[in-house]
C-alpha positions as CSV (number, residue, x, y, z in Angstrom):
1,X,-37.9,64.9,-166.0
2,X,-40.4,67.4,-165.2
3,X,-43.7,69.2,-166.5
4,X,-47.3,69.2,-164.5
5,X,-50.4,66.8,-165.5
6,X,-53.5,69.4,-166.5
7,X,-57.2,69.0,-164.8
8,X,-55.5,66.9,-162.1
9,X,-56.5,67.5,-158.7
10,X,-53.5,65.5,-157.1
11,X,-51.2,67.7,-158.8
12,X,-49.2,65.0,-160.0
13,X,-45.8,66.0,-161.8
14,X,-46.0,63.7,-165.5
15,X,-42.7,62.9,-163.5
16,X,-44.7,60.9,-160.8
17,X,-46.9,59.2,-163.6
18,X,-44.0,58.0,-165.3
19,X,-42.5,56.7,-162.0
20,X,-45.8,55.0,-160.9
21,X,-46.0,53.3,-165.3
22,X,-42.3,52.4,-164.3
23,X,-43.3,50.5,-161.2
24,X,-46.5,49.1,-162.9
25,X,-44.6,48.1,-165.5
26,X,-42.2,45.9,-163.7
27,X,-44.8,44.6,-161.4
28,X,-46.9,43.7,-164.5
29,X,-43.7,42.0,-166.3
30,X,-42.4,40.4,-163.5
31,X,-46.4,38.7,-163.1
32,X,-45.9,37.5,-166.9
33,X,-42.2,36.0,-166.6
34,X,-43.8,34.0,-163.5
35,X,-46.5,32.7,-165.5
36,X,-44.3,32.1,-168.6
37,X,-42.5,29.6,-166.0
38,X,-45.5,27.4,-166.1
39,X,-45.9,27.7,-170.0
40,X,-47.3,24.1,-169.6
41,X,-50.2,25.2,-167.6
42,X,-51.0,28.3,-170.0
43,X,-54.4,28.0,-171.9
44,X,-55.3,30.2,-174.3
45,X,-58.1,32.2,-173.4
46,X,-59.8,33.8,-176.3
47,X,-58.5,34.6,-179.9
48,X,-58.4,38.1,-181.2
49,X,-58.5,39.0,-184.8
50,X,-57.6,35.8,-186.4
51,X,-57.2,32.1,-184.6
52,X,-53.3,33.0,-184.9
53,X,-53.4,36.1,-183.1
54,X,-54.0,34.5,-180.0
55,X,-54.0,36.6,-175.8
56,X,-53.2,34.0,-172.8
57,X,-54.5,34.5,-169.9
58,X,-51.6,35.7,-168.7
59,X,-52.5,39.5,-171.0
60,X,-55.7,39.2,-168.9
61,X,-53.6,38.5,-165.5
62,X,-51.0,41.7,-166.2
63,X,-53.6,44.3,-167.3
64,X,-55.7,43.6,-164.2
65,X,-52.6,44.1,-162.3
66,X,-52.4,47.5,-164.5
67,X,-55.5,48.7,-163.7
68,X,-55.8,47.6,-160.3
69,X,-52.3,49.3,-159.4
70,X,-52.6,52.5,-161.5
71,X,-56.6,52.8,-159.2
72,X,-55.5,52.2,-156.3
73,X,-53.0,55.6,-157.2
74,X,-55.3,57.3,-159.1
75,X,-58.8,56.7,-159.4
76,X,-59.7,59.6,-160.9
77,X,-58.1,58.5,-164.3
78,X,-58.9,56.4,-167.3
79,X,-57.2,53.5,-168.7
80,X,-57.2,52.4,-172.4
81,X,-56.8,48.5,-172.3
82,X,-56.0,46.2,-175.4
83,X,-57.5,43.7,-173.3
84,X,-59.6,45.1,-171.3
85,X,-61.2,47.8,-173.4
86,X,-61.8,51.5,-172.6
87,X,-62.7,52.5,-168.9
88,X,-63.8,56.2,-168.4
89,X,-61.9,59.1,-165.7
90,X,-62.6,62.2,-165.0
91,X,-58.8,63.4,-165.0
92,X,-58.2,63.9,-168.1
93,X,-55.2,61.7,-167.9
94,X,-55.6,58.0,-169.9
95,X,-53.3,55.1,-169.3
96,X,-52.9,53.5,-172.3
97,X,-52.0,49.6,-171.4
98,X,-50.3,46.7,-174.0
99,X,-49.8,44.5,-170.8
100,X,-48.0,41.9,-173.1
101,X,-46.7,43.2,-176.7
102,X,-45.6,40.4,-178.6
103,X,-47.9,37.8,-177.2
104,X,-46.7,35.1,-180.2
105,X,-43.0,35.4,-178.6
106,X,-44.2,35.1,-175.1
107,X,-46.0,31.8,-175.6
108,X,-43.5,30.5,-177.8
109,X,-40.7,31.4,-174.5
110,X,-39.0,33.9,-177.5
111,X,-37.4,36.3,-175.0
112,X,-39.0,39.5,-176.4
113,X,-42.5,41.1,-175.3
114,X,-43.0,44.0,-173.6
115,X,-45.1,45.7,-171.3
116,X,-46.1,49.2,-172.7
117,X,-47.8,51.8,-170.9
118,X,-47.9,55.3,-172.7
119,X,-49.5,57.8,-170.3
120,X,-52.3,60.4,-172.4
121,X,-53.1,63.7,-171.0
122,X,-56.2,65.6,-172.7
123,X,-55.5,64.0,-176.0
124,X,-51.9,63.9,-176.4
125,X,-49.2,61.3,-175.1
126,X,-47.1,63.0,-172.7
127,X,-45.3,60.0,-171.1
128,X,-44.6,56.6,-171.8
129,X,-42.7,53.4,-170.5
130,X,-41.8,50.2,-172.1
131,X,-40.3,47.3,-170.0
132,X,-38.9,44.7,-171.4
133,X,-39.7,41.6,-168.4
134,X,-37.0,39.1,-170.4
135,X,-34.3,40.8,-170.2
136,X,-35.1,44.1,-167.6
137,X,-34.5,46.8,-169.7
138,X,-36.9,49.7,-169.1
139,X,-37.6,52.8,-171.1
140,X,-38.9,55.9,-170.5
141,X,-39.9,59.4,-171.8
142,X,-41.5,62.8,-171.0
143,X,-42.3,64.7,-173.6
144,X,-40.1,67.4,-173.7
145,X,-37.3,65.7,-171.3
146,X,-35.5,63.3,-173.4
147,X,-35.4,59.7,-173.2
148,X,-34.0,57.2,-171.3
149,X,-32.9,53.3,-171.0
150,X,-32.2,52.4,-167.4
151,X,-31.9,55.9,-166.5
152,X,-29.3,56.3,-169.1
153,X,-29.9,59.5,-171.8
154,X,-30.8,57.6,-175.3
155,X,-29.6,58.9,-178.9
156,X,-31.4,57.2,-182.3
157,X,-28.5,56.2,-185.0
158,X,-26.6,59.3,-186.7
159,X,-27.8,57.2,-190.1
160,X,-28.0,59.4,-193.6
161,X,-27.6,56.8,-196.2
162,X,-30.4,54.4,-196.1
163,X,-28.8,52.1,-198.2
164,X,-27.0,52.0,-194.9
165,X,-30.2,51.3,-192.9
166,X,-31.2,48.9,-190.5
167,X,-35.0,48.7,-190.9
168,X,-37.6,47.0,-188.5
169,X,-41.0,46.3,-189.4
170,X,-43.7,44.3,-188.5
171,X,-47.2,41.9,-189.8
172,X,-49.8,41.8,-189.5
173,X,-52.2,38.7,-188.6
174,X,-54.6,39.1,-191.2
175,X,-53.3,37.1,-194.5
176,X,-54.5,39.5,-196.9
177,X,-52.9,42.6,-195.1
178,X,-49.6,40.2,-194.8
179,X,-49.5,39.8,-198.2
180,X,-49.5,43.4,-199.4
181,X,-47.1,44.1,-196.2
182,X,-44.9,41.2,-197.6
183,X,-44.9,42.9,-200.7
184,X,-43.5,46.3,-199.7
185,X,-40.7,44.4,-197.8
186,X,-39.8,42.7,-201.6
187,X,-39.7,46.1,-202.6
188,X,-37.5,48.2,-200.1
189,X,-35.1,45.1,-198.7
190,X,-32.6,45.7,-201.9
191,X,-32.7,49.3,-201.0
192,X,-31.4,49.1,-197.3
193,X,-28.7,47.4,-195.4
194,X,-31.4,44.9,-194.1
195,X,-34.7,43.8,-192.6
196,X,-35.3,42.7,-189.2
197,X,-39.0,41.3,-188.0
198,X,-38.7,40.6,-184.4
199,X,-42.7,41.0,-183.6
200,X,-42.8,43.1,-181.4
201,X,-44.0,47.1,-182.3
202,X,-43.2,48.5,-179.0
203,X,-39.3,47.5,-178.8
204,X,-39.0,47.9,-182.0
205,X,-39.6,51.6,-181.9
206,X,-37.5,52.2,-178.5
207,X,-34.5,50.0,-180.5
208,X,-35.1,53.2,-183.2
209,X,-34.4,55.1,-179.7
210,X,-31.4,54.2,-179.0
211,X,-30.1,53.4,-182.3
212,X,-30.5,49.2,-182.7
213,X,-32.1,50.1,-185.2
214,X,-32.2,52.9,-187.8
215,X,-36.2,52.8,-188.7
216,X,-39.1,50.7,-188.8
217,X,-42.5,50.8,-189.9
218,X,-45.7,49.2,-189.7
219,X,-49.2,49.6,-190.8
220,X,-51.9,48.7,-188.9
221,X,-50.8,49.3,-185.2
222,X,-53.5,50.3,-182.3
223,X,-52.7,53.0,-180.4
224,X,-51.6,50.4,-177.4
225,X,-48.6,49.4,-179.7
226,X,-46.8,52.6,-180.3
227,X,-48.1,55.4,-177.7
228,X,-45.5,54.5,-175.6
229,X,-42.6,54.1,-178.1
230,X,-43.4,56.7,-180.4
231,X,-42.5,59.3,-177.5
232,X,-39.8,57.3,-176.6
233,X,-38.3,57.3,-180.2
234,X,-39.2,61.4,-180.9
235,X,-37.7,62.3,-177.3
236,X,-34.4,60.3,-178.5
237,X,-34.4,62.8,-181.1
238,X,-36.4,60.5,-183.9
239,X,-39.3,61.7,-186.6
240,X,-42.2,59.6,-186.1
241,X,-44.7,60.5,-189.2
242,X,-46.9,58.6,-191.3
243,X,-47.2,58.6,-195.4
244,X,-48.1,61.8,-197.4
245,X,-47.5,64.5,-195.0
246,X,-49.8,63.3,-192.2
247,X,-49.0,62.3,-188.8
248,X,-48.3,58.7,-187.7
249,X,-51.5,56.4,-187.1
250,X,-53.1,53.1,-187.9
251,X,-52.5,53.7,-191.2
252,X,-48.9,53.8,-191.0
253,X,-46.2,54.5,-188.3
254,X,-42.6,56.0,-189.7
255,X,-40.1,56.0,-186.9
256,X,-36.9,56.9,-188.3
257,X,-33.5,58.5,-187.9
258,X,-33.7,62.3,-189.2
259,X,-31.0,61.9,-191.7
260,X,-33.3,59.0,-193.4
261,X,-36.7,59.5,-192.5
262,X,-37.9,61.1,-196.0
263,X,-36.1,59.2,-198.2
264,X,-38.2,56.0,-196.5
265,X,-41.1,57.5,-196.3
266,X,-40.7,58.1,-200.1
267,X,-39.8,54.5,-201.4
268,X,-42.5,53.3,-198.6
269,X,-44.7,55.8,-200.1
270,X,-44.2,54.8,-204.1
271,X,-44.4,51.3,-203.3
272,X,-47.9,51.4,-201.6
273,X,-49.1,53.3,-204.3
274,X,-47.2,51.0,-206.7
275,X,-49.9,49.0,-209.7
276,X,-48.3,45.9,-208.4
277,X,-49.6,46.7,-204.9
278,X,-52.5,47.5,-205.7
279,X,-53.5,45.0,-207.7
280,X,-53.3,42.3,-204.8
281,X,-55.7,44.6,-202.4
């Protein structure tokens, strides 16, 4: 994996960022798995959105590890926190930090979170890593260079029927929103092979990577959930889009096979235009 950072003084090769994410990463995961030891000790520390959307202090504990770690390398850069909020470089190179994805599963000792770091270089995410601290697996892509799973080359699914599909989404922890997302699940399950909601937007899009699953979708993801995985997923040779012709974003995030991924975007398309839809917004 090659290709050079822009406005960087070091000189850093994107190849060198995504080693130091890597390291980070694991350093950051291997913090969390400690801490989910002592699960009995963990207070919650502040709510987010919604009482039930709920950051330990153990998101606190890894993305100060994050930023302290990616500093001390490169101070010159900024980092764009979900917990700690936006912190200006002069680089032009952003870090873009979910130090735990899938907070819900962590506290509840479900062994699936991640720690996603997708790595932004004058607007555009050119590297990314997800590590998985329950059960070590670690991804990681360059734009342009492919993607990988434990430094093995990553394929999505060879999928074209998606009646054949195995579909991931996600919820959010709004009711409303869950609502009108639980209706566009009633509407496409009898149209694919199945539905699987494992929480956790980051793995969900490298499982599209390497072909655990054939799609997902969500709407209403930050940036921190999917920068990471949506490179992963489009450098395993995946179409990551949004609805109507425009590119992925909060709105929506399409991550899909390319043998499927406009015939979902389609039925996902006609179902949140749908009267029945709309009527519950």
């Amino acid at each position: 994996m090659t290709g050079n950072v822009t406005r960087d003084a070091d000189t850093w090769s994107l190849a060198g960022l995504v080693e130091l994410a890597v390291s980070v990463a694991h350093e950051a995961g291997a913090l969390a798995r400690e801490r989910r030891g002592a699960v009995e000790q963990m207070a919650v520390a502040s709510t987010k959105s919604t009482p039930t959307d709920i950051v330990t202090e153990s998101d606190t504990a890894a993305e100060r590890l994050i930023r302290e770690r990616v500093l001390q390398a490169r101070p010159g850069d900024a980092i764009h926190g979900e917990e700690g909020g936006h912190s200006d470089g002069e680089s032009g190179v952003v870090w873009v930090v979910d130090p735990i994805d899938g907070t819900v599963n962590y506290l509840y000792g479900f062994p699936h979170y991640a720690v996603s770091i997708g790595i932004q270089v004058e607007g555009t995410v050119e590297g990314g890593v997800v590590h998985n601290p329950a059960t070590g697996e670690t991804w990681a892509a360059i734009r342009g260079s492919g993607a990988m799973l434990d430094d093995e080359p990553i394929r999505t699914s060879q999928c074209t029927d998606l009646s054949l599909a195995l579909v991931g989404t996600g919820f959010s922890y709004d009711s409303q929103q869950r609502a009108q997302q639980a209706e566009i699940v009633a509407g496409l399950l009898p149209q694919v092979r199945d539905i699987r909601r494992a929480g956790v937007a980051s793995l969900d899009l490298c499982a599209v990577a390497c072909g655990r699953l054939d799609a997902f979708y969500e709407s209403g993801l930050k940036l921190w959930d999917s920068a990471a995985g949506a490179l992963i997923a489009e450098e395993a040779g995946g179409v990551v889009t949004g609805l109507h012709g425009a590119a992925a974003s909060q709105s929506m995030v399409v991550a899909a096979a390319p043998g499927i991924v406009h015939e979902l975007t389609s039925v996902i398309e006609h179902l949140t235009t749908s009267r029945s839809f709309r009527s519950s917004r």
